[in-house]
N, C-alpha and C positions, 0 to 999 in steps of 0.2 A: 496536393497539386501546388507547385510554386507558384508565388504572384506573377501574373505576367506584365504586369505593372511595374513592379522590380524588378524586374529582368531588362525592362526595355530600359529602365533607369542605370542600368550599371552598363548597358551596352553604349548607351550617350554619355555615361561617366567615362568609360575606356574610350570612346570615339574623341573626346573630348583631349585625352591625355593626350594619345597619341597626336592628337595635331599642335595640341601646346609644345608639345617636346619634338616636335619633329625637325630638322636641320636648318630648315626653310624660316620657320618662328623663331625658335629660341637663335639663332645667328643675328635675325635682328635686333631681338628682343635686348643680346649682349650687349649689340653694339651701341641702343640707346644706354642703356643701364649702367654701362660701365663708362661712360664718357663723364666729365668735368659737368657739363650743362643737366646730367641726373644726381646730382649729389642733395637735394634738395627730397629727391624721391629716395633716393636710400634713407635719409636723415629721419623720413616719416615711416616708412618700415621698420627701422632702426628701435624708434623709439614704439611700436607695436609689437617689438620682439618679432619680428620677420625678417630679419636677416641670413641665418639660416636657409632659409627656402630660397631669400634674393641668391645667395649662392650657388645653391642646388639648381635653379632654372639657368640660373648664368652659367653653369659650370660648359663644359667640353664638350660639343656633340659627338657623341661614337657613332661609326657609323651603324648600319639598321640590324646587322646581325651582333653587334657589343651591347653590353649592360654593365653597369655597376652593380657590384655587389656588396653586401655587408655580414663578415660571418658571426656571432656571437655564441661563443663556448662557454653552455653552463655552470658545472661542476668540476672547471679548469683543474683545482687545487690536485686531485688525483692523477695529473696527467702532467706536474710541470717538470720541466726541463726535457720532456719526451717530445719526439718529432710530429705531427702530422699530418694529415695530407686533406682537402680536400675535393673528389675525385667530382665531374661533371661527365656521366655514363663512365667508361673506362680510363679517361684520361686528366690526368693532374689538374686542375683549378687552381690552385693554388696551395701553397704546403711552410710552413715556419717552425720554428722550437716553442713550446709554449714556457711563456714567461708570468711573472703576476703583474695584471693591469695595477691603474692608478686604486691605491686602496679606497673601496666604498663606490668602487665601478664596476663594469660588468667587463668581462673580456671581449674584446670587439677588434677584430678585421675588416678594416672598411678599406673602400672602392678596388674591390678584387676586379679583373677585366672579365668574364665568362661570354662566352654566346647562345644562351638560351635564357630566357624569360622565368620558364617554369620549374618549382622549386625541387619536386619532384624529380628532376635529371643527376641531381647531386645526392652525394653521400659522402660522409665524414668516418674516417679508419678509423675513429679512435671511440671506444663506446662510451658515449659524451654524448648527454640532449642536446641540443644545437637546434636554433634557430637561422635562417636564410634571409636576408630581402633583399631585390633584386628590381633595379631600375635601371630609365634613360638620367636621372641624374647624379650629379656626385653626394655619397654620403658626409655629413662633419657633423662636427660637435660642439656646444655650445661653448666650450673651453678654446677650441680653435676660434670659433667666432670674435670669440670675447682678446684673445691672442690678435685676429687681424687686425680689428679696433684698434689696440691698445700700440700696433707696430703701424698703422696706416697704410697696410698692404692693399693695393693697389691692383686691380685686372686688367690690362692692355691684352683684348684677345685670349689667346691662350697661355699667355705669357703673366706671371705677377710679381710684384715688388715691391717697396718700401722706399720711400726718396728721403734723405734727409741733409742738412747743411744746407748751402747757398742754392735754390731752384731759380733762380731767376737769371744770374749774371756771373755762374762759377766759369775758372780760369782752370781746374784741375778735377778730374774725376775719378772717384776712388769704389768700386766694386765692387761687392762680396758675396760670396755663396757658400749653401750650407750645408753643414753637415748630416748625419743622419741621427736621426734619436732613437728613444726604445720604440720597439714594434709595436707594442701595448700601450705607447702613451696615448693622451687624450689630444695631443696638439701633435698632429704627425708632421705637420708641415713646419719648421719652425726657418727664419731667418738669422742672417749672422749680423744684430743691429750695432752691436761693439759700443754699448752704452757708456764706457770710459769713454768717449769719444766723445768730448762737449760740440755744441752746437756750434759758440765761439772759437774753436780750432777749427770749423769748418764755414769758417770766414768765406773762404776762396773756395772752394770746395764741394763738388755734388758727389753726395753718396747714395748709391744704387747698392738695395739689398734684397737678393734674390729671393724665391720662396720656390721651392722644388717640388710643388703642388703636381705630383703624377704619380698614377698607381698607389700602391695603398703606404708605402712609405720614402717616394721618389725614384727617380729614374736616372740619377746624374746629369737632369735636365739633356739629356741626348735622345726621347722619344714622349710623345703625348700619348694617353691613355690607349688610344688606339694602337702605339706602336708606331708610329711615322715619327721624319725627323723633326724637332724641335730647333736644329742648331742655326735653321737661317731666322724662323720668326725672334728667336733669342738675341742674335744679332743684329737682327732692323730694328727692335729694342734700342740697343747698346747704340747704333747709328744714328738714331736719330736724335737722340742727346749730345753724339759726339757734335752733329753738324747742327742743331738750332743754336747751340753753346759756343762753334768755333774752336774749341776745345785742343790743344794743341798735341797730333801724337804721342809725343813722351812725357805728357803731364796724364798718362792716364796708370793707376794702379788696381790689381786683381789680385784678390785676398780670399784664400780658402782652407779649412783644413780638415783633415780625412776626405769624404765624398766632396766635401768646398773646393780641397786643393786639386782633385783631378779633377772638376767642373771649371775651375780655374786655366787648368792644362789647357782643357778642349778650347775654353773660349778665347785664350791668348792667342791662337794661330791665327783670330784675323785679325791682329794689332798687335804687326810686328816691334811695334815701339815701347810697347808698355812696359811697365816692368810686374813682377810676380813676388809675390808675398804667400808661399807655400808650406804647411807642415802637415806632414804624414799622407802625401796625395798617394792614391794608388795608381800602380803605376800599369799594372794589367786586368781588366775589371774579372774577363772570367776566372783568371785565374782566384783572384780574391776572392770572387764571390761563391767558389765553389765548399761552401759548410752549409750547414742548418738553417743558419737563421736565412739565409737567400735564396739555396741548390730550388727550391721551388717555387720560386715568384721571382723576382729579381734577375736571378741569372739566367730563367730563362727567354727573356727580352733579346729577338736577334737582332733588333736595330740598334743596342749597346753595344753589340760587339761587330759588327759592320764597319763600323767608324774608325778612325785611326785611333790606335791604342793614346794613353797620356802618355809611356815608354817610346814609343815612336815619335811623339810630337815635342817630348821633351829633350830627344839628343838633336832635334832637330833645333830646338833653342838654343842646347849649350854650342852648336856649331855656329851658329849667329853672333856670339858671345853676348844674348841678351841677359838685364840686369835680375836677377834672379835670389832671392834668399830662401833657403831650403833648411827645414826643421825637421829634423829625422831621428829614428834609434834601430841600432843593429837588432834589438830585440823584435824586430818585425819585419821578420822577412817576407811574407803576404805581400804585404802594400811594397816594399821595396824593389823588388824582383831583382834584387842583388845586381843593384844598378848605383843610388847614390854614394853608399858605400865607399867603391874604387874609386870612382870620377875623381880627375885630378886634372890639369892641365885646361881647364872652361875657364876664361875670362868672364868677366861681368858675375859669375856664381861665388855665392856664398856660405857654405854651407856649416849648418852648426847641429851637432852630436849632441842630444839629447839622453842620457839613461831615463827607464821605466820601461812599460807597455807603448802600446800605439796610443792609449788616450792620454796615457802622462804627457805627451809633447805640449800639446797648448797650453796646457795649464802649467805646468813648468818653465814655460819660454817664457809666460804673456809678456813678463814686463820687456823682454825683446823685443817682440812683436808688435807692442803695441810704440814704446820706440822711432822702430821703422816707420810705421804708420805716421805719426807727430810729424817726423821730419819731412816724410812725403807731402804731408799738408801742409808744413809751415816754414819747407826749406831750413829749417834751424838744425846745426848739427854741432856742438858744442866736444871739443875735444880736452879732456881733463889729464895731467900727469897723474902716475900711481908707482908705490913705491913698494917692492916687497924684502922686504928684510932678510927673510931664509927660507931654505927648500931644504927637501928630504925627497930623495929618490928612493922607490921599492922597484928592484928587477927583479920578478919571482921567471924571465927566462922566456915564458910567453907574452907576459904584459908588463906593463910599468907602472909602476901608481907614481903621484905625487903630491907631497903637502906642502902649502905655503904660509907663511907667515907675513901679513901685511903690516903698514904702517898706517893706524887709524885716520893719520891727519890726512893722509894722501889717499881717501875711499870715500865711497857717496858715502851720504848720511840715513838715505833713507833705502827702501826695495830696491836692488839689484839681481842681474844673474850676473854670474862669473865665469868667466872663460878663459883655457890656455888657449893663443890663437900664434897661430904660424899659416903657411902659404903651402901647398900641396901643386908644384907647378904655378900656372896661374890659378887656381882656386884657391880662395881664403876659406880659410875650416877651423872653426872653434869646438874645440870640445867643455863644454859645460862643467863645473865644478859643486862640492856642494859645501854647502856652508857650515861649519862645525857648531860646536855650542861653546867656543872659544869665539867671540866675532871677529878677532883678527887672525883665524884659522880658515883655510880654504883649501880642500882636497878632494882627490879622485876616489870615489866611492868605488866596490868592485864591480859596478857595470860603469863605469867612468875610465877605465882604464886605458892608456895609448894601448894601439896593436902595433908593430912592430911592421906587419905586411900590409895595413892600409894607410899608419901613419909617418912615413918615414919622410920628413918634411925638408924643407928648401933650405932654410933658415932658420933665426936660433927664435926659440917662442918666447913669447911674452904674456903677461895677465892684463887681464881686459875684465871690464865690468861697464854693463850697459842698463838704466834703468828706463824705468815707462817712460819718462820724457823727450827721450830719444839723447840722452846725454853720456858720454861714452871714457871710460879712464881706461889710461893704459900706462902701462909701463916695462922695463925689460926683468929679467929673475937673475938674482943671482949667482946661478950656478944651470947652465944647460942639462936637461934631460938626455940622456943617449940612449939610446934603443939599439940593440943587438937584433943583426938582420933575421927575420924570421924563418919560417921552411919555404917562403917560394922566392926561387933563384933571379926570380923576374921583376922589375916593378917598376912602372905600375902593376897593378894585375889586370888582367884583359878586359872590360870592359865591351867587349864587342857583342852585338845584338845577335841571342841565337838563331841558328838558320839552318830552313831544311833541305838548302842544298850546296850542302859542305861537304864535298869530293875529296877533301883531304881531313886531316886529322885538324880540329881545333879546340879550343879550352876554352871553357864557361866554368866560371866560378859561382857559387853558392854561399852566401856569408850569414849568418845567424848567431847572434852576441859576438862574441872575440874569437867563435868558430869558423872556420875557411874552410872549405871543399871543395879540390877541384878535380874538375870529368872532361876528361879526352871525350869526344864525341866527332863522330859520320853520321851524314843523312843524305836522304836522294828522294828524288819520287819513283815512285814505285810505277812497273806498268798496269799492277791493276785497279778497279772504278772502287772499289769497297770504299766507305764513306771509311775507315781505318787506317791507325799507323801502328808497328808490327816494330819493335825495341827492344833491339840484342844487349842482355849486357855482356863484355866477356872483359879475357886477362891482359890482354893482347889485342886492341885495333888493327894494329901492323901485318897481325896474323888472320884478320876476319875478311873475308872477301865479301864485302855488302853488294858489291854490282848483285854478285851470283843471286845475293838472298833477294835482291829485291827484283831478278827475271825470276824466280819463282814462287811470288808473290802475288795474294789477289789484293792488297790495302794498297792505299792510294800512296803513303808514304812510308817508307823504311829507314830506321835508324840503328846507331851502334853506340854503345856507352861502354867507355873504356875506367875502371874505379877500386878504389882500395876493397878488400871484403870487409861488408857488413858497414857498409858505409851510411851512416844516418840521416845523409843530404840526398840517399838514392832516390827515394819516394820522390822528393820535392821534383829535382830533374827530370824522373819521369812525367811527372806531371807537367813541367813546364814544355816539353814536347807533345806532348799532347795537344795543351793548349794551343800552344802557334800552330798546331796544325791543322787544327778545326775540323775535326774528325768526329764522328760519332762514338768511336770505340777504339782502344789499343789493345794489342795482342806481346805481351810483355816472357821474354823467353831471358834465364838464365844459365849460358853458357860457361862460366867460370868451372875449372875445374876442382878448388878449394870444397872443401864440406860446410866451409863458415858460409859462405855463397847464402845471401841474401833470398831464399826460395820460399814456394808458397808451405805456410806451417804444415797443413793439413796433408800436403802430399809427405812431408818429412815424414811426422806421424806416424803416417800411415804406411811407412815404408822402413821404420826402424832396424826394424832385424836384417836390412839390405846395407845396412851401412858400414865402412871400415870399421873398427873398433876405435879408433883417434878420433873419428869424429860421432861417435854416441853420445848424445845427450847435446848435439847441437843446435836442435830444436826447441831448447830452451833458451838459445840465446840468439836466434831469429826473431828479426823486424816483422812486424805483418802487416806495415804500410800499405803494399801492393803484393796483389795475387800474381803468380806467373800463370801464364797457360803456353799451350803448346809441347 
């Protein structure tokens, strides 16, 4: 027989929780504990090793049906790079790729959102021991802790940060937000503190550096744990700095890259003055967030995608012509959405062509970037002559390369990047150069290459080299670059935001490394409710009557893709239709009469002996990007 004496003790233990953690206590509890006049009380915690827990009690009340969770995956090592999911009764909890934690740690998923309590509701796909814990407060790690400390992150509310330079009497205020780290790391939360960045340059200067403390590895700062918006508490934040300070509209800068630069986006549209310090922002979150490491956490946040895209809010800047420097590489079409790319003719933007992956950009820019940064702080902008001796032009017809040969007297001395830089309308656009192991050699690498259809410029280019100091050489070349017009008859290239109701024939291009692709496309809405959109591709728009297809339609939207066969940018445009149209499901039909006709494999397959004889064995030269049905 169980004590009953124990029992009543763990009932007064649980009675007990529940009122410590309940909305009512811990909202006060924050509000003492996180204020200036408790620092005294952290300090003695602090040094008891209770900070941790001071976190945990302070953390976000959810409301009474939300928990935090913590998942930890025993014998990972069998399971890595595989997906999995896991399930709370029938439906997804949470789901990632699994990766290796910090070596000499355990693999650990903390503060998943779930709504139940009891550990027993959940089950993991993958056959893996697995441990559950499951509370009202937020899970962390001693290594985060020890990371707060070390950055002086700060809890206003819901909201946290880092302040660093002039707190008392700054004339300039300078932003940042951060990017996303590994899933597996120990410090999921991390800040963009830009520790090149001495205290002394930040004479005049407050810097505010965000911490994207939501969900188990951030939210783009656009929802708290619960899912509501964060975007006004984040900017009574930013407000009230602006106004205890005086702070003058356009001495204020917002600096971010990857998930930083689209948090950056979001926050810029209520300080129309600022200017923006951006590389590799995404420009459409579901569309990006649609793989492994997010398709089940992450992306499925609907208050992310509620909000106005950063693509939306961005052509909304460049039509402002605010001052804007943009760090990008064609090798990322995700985060692009085959937007910076074209853009030409935006005042106040600047934009600079990076080769590599999406994470090469900042690391290859910094000494740019940080630059920018110096001059923003200390108004100092130093303009140096540069002199280059000789050039070599390669036309290989689709691209151009080119090498140059400088003169050492006339080039920094120390870290630079280097750029061809010319004007694209009003837009300044450098493309990046790389540095031979000659040092007064400088050439285009082959993801460096001009493209002929995005870069066909105003005026004649010049070499430019910019280092961390924000110190800038330039000079003209000896001999111009010519570029032979490429295959689109048009230029710019369009640039217009896709739309799903486009009653006539219009072009969206697709751009990935020095590839173009472009799709005729119609769309309309459909008259029926099906949460779906229904995507013709055929040979012929001109020839496709969509009204008809979409009166005998039950999906809510209907479109038409007009495109070369076996086009490899197909998938993507599909998908990018899907997305804007926020639909549960598409219904993908291939009308094209060709055999090459981009179809589902498995019906090919399956149907071989039904084929002309010309096109046997087409099957093996099908995409299987996307399934057709219908």
């Amino acid at each position: 027989m169980k004590n009953p004496i124990n029992a009543v003790r763990r009932a007064m233990t649980e009675s007990a929780k529940r009122i410590a953690y309940s909305p009512q206590v811990r909202n006060a509890a924050r509000t003492v504990l996180t204020s200036d006049a408790a620092n005294p009380v952290r300090n003695v915690l602090a040094d008891k090793g209770l900070e941790g827990h001071l976190q945990r009690f302070t953390s976000e009340s959810l409301p009474e049906d939300k928990y935090f969770a913590k998942l930890t995956i025993e014998n990972w090592e069998q399971f890595n790079g595989q997906s999995f999911r896991l399930y709370q009764d029938s439906t997804v909890a949470y789901g990632n790729e699994i990766e290796p934690p910090a070596k000499g740690f355990p693999l650990e998923y903390r503060n998943l959102i779930v709504t139940s309590a009891d550990v027993s509701d959940f089950t993991l796909d993958i056959d893996s021991p697995y441990t559950l814990q499951i509370g009202k407060g937020a899970f962390t790690t001693p290594q985060q802790v020890s990371y707060d400390k070390q950055y002086g992150v700060e809890q206003h509310g819901d909201v946290f940060y880092s302040k660093r330079g002039n707190t008392t009497s700054p004339k300039k205020l300078f932003i940042t937000f951060p990017g996303f780290g590994p899933s597996t790391s120990r410090i999921s939360y991390a800040v963009s503190y830009l520790k090149g960045i001495t205290e002394a340059e930040l004479s005049d200067t407050l810097m505010i550096c965000f911490q994207d403390r939501y969900l188990a590895a951030g939210s783009y700062m656009l929802v708290d744990n619960a899912g509501r918006s964060l975007v006004d508490r984040v900017n009574e934040v930013i407000q009230s700095f602006i106004d205890k300070h005086s702070i003058p509209k356009d001495q204020i800068l917002l600096f971010g890259a990857s998930k930083g630069g689209s948090i950056a986006v979001q926050y810029a549209d209520h300080y129309p003055e600022a200017q923006l310090l951006l590389a590799v922002p995404q420009m459409h979150l579901k569309y990006y967030l649609d793989k492994p490491f997010f398709k089940d956490n992450i992306y499925n946040e609907s208050g992310m995608h509620s909000v106005p895209q950063p693509e939306s809010l961005i052509r909304r800047y460049f039509d402002q012509g605010r001052t804007i420097d943009y760090f990008y590489t064609n090798s990322d079409e995700q985060s692009n959405f085959s937007l910076i790319e074209a853009v030409t003719e935006v005042p106040g933007l600047t934009k600079y062509r990076i080769d590599g992956k999406h994470g090469d950009v900042a690391k290859k820019a910094l000494p740019t970037m940080m630059g920018i940064i110096r001059r923003f702080v200390s108004d100092n902008s130093l303009k140096n002559d540069l002199m280059a001796e000789d050039i070599h032009v390669f036309d290989d017809g689709d691209t151009l390369g080119v090498q140059i040969r400088i003169d050492d007297d006339w080039s920094p001395s120390g870290t630079a990047n280097w750029y061809l830089q010319n004007t694209l309308g009003r837009t300044q656009f450098l493309q990046m150069l790389t540095e031979h192991d000659l040092p007064f050699v400088k050439y285009t690498n082959p993801d460096q290459r001009l493209i002929p259809d995005l870069d066909r410029a105003d005026s004649d280019w010049a070499l430019v080299a910019v280092d961390e100091s924000g110190n800038h050489w330039e000079g003209s070349l000896p001999e111009q670059p010519r570029m032979q017009v490429g295959g689109s008859e048009e230029w710019p290239l369009s640039t217009a935001k896709l739309r799903l109701d486009a009653n006539t024939p219009l072009e969206h291009f697709i751009v990935s490394g020095s590839d173009i692709s472009t799709f005729i496309y119609m769309s309309r809405r459909g008259i029926g409710q099906v949460s779906a959109i229904d995507i013709y591709v055929v040979d012929d728009i001109n020839e496709f009557d969509l009204a008809e297809y979409s009166m005998n339609s039950e999906s809510r939207f209907v479109a038409a893709i007009e495109t070369e066969d076996l086009d490899h940018h197909l998938a993507l445009m599909i998908d990018r239709l899907s997305v804007i149209s926020a639909c549960d499901a598409r219904n993908v039909s291939d009308l094209r009469s060709t055999c090459n006709s981009v179809v589902d494999r498995a019906y090919v397959t399956a149907n071989t002996d039904d084929l002309p004889a010309e096109c046997v064995g087409a099957e093996n030269r099908l995409s299987t990007d996307f399934v057709v049905s219908g």
